[in-house]
C-alpha positions, 0 to 999 in steps of 0.5 A: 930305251935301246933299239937295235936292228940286228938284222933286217936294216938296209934289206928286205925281210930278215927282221930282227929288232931289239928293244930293252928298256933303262932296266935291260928289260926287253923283247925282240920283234921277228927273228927272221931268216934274212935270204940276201945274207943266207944266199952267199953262202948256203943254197938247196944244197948246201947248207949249214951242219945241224950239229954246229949249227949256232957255232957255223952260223955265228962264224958268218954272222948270221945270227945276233949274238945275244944269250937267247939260244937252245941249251940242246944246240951249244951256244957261244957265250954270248952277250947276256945283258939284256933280258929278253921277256918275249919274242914277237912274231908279227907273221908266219912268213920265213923272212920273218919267223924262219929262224925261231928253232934256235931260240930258247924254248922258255922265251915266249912267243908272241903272236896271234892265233892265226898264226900259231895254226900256219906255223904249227901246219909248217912244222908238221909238214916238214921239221927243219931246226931253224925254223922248228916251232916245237924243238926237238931235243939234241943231245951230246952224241953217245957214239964214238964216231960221232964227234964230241962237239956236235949235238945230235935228235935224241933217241929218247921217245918221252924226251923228243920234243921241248915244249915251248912257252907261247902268248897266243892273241885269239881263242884256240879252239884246240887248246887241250890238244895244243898243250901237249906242244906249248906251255901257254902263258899270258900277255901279262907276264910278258910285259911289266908294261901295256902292251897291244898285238893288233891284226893287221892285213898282209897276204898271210892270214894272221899277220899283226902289229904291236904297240907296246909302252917302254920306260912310259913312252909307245914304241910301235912296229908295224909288221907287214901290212897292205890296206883293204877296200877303201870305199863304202862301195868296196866293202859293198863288194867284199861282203858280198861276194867273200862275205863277212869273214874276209870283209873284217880281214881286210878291215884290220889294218884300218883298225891298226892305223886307229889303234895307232893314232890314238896312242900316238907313239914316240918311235914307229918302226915301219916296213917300207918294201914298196917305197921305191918301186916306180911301176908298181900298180895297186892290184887287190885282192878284189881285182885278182878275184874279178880278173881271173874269173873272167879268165876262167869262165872263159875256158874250156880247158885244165886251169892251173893256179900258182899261189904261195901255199900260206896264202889262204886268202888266195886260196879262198879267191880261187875256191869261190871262183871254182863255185862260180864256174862249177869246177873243183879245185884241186889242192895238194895234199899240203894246201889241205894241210893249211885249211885244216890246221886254220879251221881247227884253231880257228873255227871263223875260217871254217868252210862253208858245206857249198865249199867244201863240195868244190874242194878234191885233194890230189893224190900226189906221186910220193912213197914218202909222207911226214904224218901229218901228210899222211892224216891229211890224205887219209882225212881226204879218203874219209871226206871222198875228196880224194882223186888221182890223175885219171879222173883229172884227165877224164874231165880237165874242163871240170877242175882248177888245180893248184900247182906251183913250180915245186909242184910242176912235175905232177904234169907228168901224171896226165896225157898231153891231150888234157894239157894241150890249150890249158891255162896257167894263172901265175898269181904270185909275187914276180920273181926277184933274185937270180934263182928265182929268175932261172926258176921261172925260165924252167916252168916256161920250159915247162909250160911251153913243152906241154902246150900250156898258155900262161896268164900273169906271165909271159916269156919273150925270148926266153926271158919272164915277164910278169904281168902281175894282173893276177897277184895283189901285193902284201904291201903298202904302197909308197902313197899309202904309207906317206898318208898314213905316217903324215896322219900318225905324226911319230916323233921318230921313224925306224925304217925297216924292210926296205932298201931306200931309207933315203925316201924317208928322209926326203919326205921327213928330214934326217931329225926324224929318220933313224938311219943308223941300227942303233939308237937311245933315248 
């Protein structure tokens, strides 16, 4: 058995893991795009040339070199040894699925239902090579103009997209309309071995584990994952107030740690993002709910809410708040997108017809739609959900609008009058990279130009302070995480997603913590 981190091993995010077996057999767990190593040399600017894309990126040792890549984009030759059977996508997150555009289409993708539908909704949104789900075509340009060596979007309409092979865990309740896209295979052509995708619960609906036999032993790869409610009592108040639907959510990473102890793996490769984190407080999804209601139900003014745009339990928390204070909330037309896309694959995240009535759609000042921008806002007309800044300025007392800091500028749309006194709920993750940092300076800037008083976040000369009341991480904590690996009993740990692999080592000595980025047995 081989095991070789390509990517992700000393940082957060950016997984890219290999596992072959003794017959050079083997699979890839993630291809994410690891935004430490891409910041040193691309930014919004500047960035890599679609036409050379894998020959640029080799050159900065940005990808793996491994025989996995589209025909249609030139590879290098590169090492061909290993066969790679399938690709696991353990979530919808950039940092781990951003790059799958490069990969061969006939490469199957493992993953669960959920996620097909928030990946499918990014690449309707906005087509970008490297992370495009449904590839489109590149060919040898045909002009003379246009240099020889470069690959540009075919011309051919019949010929624009590659469908691409998918393994997908979980009904699809649009699989007929989906085949247009994908060619669907099954979990067991993938693997000559057992092989088992278990949800578990991060903060991207979707999100999962696999646990997979290689040459007889379990290997298994957490993902990302946090706990849920812990109590009798917990689970009490989750059915009860997100009801059943999101009560099983929450429940699946329990249901993982089962599944896990029962086979007890050989290797468990295991993210460990919060491991050294001191001040970290344990904020859930039950606090964010009952800390922003009260702020909310406090009010009488516009209420602004920033969550990551994947986060559809975010924005269910903020949905059952606007029925509880009788607001609507607002979403751009992009949110929508989400909603509708999960509900379509996915008929358990369908929304309640008391919901829906609580939900408007804004009708943002763009003269550019992709199309499926444009079917979501046509959707919207049809549903009369559709409203415009006017009738937010009429009334502000009467919506929660989801805007974040891309969004920010839709502000302008309103008069001052029905911004001043408003609030804004900062109920994301704090900021972590330099950019992040001047990024959130300018929304204070913004905030504080039109009178807007910040909750989750605050700014003390100048600089951002978050609070993080109002945002529940996606992530185990170290306490958790040490419980549940002393319960599993691996015989080796691989930790990824982390920058303190020494914590492993401290609590299970070097024998045990593969610290290298290779390893065999």
């Amino acid at each position: 058995m081989l095991i070789k981190v390509l990517d992700g091993h000393e940082t957060i995010g950016g997984n890219k893991i290999l596992v072959a077996d003794k017959s050079n057999k083997g699979f890839l767990l993630d291809f994410g795009l690891n935004f430490t190593l891409w910041s040193l040399f691309f930014e919004e600017f500047v960035q890599p040339r679609t036409g050379r894309i894998l020959a640029d990126l080799s050159k900065l040792e940005l990808i793996p070199k491994l025989d996995i890549y589209r025909e249609d984009l030139n590879p290098p030759c590169f090492d061909d040894s290993i066969d790679v059977k399938f690709l696991f996508i353990s979530h919808a997150h950039a940092d781990h699925c951003g790059m799958i555009g490069l990969i061969k289409p006939d490469i199957p993708l493992l993953m669960t239902n959920e996620t097909l539908a928030i990946m499918k909704a990014n690449s309707d949104l906005k087509q970008d090579l490297i992370a495009e789900l449904y590839p489109r075509k590149r060919v040898k340009p045909s002009d003379p103009l246009i240099r020889s060596d470069l690959t540009e979007i075919t011309r051919s309409k019949s010929e624009k997209f590659q469908k691409r092979k998918v393994c997908i865990i979980g009904s699809l309740n649009t699989k007929d309309q989906l085949e247009e896209r994908f060619i669907f295979t099954d979990p067991s052509d993938l693997w000559d071995d057992r092989l088992i995708v278990q949800r578990a619960y991060h903060s991207v609906i979707g999100a999962a584990g696999l646990i997979v036999k290689v040459d007889g032993l379990w290997v298994a790869y957490t993902g990302d994952f946090r706990l849920g409610p812990r109590t009798k009592e917990e689970e009490s108040f989750w059915f009860e107030h997100f009801g059943p639907t999101r009560l099983e959510l929450a429940k699946r990473t329990s249901l993982f740690f089962d599944v896990l102890r029962d086979k007890k793996p050989l290797l468990l490769i295991t993210e460990g993002t919060r491991v050294a984190r001191k001040t970290d407080s344990e904020t859930t999804e039950k606090d964010v709910y009952e800390k922003a209601l009260e702020l909310v139900g406090k009010t009488n003014k516009l209420v602004i809410a920033d969550f990551p745009v994947r986060h559809l339990e975010r924005l269910l928390t903020f949905l059952l708040i606007a029925c509880k204070t009788e607001r609507y909330l607002v979403l751009m037309p992009k949110d929508y997108a989400y909603l509708i896309m999960m509900e379509q694959i996915e008929p358990a995240w369908k929304l309640s017809e008391e919901e829906r009535k609580q939900i408007k759609v804004y009708h943002v000042a763009k003269v550019q739609f992709s199309s499926f921008e444009e079917q979501v806002l046509k959707q919207a007309i049809e549903e009369g959900i559709l409203i415009g800044p006017d009738q937010i300025e009429s009334n502000p007392s009467k919506y929660i609008v989801c805007a974040g800091y891309w969004e920010i500028p839709m502000l302008l749309d309103l008069d001052p009058s029905a911004l001043e006194g408003s609030i804004y709920i900062h109920s994301t993750s704090e900021a972590y990279t330099e950019e992040q940092l001047i990024d959130t300076k300018r929304l204070g800037n913004w905030l504080k130009k039109f009178f807007i008083q910040p909750f989750g976040i605050r700014f003390e000369d100048g600089e951002a302070v978050f609070t993080k009341e109002f945002h529940a991480s996606g992530h185990i904590s170290a306490e958790d995480l040490e419980e549940f690996i002393n319960s599993l009993e691996p015989d080796y740990i691989l930790p990824v997603h982390t920058e303190e692999k020494e914590w492993f080592v401290e609590r299970w000595g070097k024998e045990k913590i593969i610290l290298k980025n290779m390893w065999y047995t």
